[in-house]
C-alpha positions as semicolon CSV with decimal commas, in nm:
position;residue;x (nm);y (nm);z (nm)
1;X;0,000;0,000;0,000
2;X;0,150;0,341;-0,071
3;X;0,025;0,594;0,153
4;X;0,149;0,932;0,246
5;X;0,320;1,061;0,519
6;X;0,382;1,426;0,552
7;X;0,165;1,687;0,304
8;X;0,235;2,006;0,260
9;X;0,052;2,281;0,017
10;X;0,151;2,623;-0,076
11;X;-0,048;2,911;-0,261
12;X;-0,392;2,637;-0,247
13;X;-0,726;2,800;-0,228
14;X;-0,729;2,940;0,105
15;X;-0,410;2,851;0,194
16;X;-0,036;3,035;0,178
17;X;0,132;2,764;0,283
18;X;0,055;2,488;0,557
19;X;0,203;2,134;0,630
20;X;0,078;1,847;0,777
21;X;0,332;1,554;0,912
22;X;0,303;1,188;1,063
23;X;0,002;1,065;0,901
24;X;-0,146;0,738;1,024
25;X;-0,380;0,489;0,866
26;X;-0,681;0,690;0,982
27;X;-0,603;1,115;0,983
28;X;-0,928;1,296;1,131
29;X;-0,888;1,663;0,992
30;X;-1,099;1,878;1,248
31;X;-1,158;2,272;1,305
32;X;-1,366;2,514;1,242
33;X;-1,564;2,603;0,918
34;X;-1,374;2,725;0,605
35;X;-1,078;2,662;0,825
36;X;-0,958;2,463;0,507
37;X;-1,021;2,086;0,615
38;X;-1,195;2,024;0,215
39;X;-0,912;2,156;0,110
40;X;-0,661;1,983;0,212
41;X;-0,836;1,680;0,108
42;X;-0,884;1,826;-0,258
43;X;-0,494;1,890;-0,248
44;X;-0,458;1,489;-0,158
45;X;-0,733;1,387;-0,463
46;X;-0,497;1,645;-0,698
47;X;-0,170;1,420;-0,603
48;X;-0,368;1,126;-0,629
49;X;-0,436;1,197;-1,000
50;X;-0,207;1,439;-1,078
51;X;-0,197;1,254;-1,473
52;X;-0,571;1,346;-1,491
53;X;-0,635;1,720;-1,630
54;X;-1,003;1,691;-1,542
55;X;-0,933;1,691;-1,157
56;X;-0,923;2,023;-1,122
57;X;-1,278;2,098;-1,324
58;X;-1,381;1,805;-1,106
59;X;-1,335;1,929;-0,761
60;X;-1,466;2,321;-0,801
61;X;-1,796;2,173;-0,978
62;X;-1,841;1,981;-0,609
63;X;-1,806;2,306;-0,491
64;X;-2,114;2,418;-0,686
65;X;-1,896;2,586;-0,947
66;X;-1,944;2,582;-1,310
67;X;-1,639;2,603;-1,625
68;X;-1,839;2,908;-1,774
69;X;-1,835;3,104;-1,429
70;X;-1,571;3,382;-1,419
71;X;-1,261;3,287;-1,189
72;X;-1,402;2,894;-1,222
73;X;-1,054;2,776;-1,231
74;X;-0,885;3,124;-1,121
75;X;-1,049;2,991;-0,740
76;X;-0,737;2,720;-0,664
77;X;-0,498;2,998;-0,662
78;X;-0,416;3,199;-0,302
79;X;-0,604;3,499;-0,324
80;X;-0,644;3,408;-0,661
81;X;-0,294;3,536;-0,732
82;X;-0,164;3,406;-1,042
83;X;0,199;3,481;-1,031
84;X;0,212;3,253;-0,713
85;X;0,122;2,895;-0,881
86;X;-0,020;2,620;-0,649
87;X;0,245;2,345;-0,542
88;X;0,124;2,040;-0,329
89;X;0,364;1,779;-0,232
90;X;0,319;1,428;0,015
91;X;0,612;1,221;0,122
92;X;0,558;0,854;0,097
93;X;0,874;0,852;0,315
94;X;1,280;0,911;0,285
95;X;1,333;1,018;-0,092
96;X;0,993;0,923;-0,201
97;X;0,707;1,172;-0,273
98;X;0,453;1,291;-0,523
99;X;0,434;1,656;-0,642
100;X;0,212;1,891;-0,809
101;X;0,256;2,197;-0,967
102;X;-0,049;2,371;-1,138
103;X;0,043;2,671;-1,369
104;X;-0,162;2,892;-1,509
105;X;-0,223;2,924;-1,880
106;X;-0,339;3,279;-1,969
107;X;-0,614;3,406;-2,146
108;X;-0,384;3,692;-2,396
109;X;-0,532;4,085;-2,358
110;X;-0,459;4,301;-2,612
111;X;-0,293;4,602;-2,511
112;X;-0,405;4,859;-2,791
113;X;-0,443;4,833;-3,129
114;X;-0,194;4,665;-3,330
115;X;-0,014;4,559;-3,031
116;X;0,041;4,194;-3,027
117;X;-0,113;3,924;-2,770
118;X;0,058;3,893;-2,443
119;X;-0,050;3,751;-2,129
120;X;-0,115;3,965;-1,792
121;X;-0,148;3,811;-1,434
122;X;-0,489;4,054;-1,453
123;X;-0,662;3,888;-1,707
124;X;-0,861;3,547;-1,610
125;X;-0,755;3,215;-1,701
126;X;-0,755;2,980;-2,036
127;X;-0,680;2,684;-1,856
128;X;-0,405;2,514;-1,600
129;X;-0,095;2,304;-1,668
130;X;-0,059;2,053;-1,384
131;X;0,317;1,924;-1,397
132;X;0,374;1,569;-1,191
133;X;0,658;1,474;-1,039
134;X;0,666;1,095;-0,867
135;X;1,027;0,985;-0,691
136;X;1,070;0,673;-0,550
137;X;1,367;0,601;-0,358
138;X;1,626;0,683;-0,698
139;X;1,331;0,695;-0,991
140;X;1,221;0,982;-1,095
141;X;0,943;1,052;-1,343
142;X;0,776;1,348;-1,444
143;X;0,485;1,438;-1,668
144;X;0,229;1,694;-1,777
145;X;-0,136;1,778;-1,862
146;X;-0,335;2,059;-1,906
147;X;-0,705;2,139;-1,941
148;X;-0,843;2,446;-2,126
149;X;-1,174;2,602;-2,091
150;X;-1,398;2,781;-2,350
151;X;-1,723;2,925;-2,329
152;X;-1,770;2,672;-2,086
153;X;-1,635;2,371;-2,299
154;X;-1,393;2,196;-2,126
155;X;-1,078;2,029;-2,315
156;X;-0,787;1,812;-2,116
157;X;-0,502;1,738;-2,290
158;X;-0,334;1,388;-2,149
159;X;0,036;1,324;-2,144
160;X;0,193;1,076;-2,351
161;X;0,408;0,958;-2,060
162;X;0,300;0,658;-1,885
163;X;0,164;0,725;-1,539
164;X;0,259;0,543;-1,206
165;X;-0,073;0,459;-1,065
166;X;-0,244;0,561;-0,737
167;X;-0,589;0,481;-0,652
168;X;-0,784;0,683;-0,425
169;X;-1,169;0,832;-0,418
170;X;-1,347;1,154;-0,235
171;X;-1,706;1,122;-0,116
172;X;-1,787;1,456;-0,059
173;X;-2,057;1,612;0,186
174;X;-2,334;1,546;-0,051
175;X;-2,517;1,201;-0,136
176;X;-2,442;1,008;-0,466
177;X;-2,624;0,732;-0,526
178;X;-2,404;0,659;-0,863
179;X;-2,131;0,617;-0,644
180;X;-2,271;0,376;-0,408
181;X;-2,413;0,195;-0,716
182;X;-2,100;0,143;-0,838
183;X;-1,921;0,035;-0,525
184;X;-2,182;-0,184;-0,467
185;X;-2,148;-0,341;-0,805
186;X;-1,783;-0,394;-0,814
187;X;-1,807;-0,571;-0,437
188;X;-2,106;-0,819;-0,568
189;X;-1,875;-0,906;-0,855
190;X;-1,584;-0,995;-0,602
191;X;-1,844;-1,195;-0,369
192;X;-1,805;-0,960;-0,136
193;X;-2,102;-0,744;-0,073
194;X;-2,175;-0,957;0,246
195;X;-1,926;-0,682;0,446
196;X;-2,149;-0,401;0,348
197;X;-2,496;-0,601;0,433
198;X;-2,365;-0,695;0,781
199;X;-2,235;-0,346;0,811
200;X;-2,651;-0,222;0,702
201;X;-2,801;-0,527;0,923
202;X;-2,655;-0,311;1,258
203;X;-2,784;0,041;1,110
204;X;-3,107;-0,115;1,012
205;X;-3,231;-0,458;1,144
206;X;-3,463;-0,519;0,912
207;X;-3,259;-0,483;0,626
208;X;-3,231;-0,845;0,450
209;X;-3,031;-0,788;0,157
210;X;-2,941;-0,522;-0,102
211;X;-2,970;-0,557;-0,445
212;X;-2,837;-0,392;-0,679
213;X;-3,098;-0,345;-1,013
214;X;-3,013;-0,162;-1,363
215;X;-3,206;0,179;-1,229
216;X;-3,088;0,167;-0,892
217;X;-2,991;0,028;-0,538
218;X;-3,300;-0,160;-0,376
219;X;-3,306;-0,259;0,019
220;X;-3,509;-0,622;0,105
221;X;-3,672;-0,535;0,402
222;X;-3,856;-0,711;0,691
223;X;-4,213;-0,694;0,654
224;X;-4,253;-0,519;0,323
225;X;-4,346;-0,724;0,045
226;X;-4,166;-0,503;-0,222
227;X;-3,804;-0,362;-0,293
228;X;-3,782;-0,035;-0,137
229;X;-3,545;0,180;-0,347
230;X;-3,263;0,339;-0,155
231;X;-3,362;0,683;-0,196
232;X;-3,690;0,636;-0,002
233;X;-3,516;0,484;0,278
234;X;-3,393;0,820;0,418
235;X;-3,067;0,999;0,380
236;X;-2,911;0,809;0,683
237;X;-2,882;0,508;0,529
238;X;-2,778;0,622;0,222
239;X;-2,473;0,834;0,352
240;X;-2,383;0,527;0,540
241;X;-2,415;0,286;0,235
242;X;-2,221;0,572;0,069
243;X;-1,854;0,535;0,327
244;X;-1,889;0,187;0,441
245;X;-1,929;0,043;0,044
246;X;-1,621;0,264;-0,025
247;X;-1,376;0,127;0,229
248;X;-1,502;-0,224;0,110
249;X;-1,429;-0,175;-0,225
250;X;-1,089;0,016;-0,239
251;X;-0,837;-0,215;-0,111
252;X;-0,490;-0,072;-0,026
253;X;-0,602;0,251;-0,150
254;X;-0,684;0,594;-0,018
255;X;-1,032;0,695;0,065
256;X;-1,112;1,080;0,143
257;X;-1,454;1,170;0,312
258;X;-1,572;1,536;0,360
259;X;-1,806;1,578;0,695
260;X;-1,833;1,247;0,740
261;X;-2,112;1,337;0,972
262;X;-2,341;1,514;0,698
263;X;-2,615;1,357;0,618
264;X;-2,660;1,129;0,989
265;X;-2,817;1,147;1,282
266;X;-2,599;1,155;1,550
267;X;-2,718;0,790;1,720
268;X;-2,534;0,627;1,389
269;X;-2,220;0,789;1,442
270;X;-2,089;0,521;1,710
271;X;-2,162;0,293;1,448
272;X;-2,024;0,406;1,164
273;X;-1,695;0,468;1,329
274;X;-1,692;0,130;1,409
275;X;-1,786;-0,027;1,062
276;X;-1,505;0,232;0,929
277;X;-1,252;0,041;1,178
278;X;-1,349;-0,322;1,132
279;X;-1,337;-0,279;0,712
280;X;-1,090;-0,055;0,713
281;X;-0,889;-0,358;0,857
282;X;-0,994;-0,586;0,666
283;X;-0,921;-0,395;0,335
284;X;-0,618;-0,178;0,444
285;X;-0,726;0,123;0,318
286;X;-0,553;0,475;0,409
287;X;-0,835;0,741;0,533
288;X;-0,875;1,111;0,518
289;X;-1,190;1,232;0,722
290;X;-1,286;1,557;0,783
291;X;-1,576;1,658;1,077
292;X;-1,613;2,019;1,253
293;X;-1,903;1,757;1,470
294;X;-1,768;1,711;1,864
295;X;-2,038;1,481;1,891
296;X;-1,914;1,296;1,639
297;X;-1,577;1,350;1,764
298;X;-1,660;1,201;2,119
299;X;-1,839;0,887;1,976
300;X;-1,473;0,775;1,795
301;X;-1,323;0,853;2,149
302;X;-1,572;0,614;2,361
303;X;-1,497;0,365;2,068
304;X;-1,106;0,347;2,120
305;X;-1,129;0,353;2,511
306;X;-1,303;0,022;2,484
307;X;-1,068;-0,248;2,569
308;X;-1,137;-0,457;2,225
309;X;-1,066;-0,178;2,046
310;X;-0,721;-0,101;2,169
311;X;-0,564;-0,224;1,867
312;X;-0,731;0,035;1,632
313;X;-0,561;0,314;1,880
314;X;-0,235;0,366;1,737
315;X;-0,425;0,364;1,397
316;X;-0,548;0,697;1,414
317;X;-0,428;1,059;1,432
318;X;-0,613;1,361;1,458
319;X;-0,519;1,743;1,324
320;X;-0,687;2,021;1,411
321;X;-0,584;2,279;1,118
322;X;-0,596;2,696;1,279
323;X;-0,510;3,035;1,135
324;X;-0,268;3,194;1,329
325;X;-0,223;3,576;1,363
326;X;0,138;3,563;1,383
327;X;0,251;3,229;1,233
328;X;-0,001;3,186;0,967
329;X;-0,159;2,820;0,888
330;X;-0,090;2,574;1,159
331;X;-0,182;2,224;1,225
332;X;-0,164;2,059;1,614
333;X;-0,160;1,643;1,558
334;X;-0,310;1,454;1,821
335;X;-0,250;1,090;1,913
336;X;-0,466;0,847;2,103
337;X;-0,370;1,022;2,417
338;X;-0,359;1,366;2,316
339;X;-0,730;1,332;2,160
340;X;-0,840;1,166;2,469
341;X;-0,690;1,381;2,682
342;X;-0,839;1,695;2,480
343;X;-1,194;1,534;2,484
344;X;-1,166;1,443;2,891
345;X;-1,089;1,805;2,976
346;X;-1,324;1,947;2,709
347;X;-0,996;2,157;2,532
348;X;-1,102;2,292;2,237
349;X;-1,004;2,075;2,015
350;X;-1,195;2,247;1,642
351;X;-0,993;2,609;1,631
């Protein structure tokens, strides 16, 4: 499994410059809203596919962004400051990493008439040149792709070069059932969509079975004589469905969830942290979670303190990311005994 160590991001969205080190197989990203938790996980999808030129499209339209909007791609850049390009970098360890720049390709201004074309940091954007750079231990390769937008017409331009591979996905905040369709799929095809129904069973009794049809996810339940599509179930279960068929089906990858509490009431949240640790063990996935919930926070705490669960402790670290007045961006990492400690004494543990 290749999974990353240290991250750090410069000239990102909101973000001059911040770095995050010792990550674990489980990193909780907490703090306060647009405190830059999504992010830093769009920063780890970017390295992830830093070969794919539609990432960056990709991860403003979850934002509710659109490619014909003014500043649509202009938005990943600090302050949206052009002459101070984006870098993002995580460390796999000693002499290994994964790097990112994304340049800006200018939209040219004319400057009067009959002066040629040039390009000024004041005009918006044509598109972005993402260059890649992957080292392991004494190989080096490097690569780039770009994506141009026009009127709203989006065109990526893929690099010849042949790209190492990392896996990872993002559920973000919202629901998609296309996702969890297509989880679902790929685990029924690898006989193993029994880890996600015994995950459901403890959300929902009187769930016997899911199945998957050509227009949709159905739940077999207790006492109802039909297939009850997964959309009329409630957005509980669906959200759930969502994260727990995701860590099923991406083995020794990296899986990075947005407010993993949207969506849930607060009595499934015990629960779900516990279906994240059992599969995640199982599958040995890597995890980025973001929450700003305490409640949330507190029902992962009572889970570790448990006695059977003492193995899972040294699994997971927690970050709480902060702005600074004097020292900018800075992230405080918290181990088992730190994030006990801070939940015990009620420190805050989100700013």
């Amino acid at each position: 499994m290749a999974s990353f160590k240290n991250l750090r991001i410069e000239n990102f969205r909101g973000f001059d410059s911040i770095e995050l080190k010792g990550f674990n197989r489980i990193n909780i990203l907490m703090g306060k809203n647009n405190c830059g938790k999504s992010s830093v996980l769009e920063g780890i999808l970017l390295l992830i596919g830093l070969h794919n030129p539609t990432l960056p499209s990709s991860i403003n339209k979850l934002r509710g962004m659109q490619p014909g909007q003014s500043g649509f791609l202009k938005s990943m850049f600090h302050n949206m400051n052009m002459l101070a390009y984006p870098v993002v970098q995580g460390d796999y360890g000693v002499d290994s990493f994964r790097k990112l720049e994304i340049k800006p390709i200018m939209k040219p201004s004319m400057q009067g008439e009959g002066s040629p074309l040039v390009s000024s940091p004041t005009q918006d954007l044509s598109g972005v040149e993402l260059k890649g750079i992957t080292k392991i231990q004494d190989k080096e390769t490097s690569s780039s792709v770009s994506l141009t937008i026009e009127g709203g017409n989006e065109t990526p331009l893929f690099s010849t070069v042949s790209p190492d591979v990392l896996e990872g996905t993002f559920i973000s905040s919202h629901m998609s059932e296309g996702h969890s369709l297509t989880m679902i799929s790929d685990l029924v095809k690898k006989k193993k969509d029994y880890i996600v129904l015994e995950a459901i069973k403890k959300f929902d009794p009187k769930v016997n079975a899911i199945k998957v049809l050509p227009d949709g996810i159905y739940l077999d339940m207790e006492g109802i004589d039909e297939l009850v599509q997964i959309n009329a179930a409630g957005d509980g279960i669906r959200r759930f469905l969502n994260i727990v068929s995701t860590i099923a089906n991406f083995e020794s990858k990296i899986v990075l969830i947005d407010e993993i509490e949207n969506g849930l009431h607060f009595t499934a949240y015990k629960l779900l942290w516990q279906s994240i640790l059992a599969i995640s063990e199982v599958t040995n996935v890597q995890l980025f979670i973001t929450t700003h919930s305490m409640e949330t926070l507190k029902c992962l705490n009572e889970i570790l303190r448990e006695e059977y669960n003492a193995k899972y402790r040294d699994w997971v670290n927690s970050y709480t990311i902060a702005k600074t007045k004097l020292k900018g961006f800075q992230t405080y990492r918290y181990n088992y005994e730190g994030f006990t400690n801070a939940i015990e004494n009620e420190i805050e543990i989100r700013s």
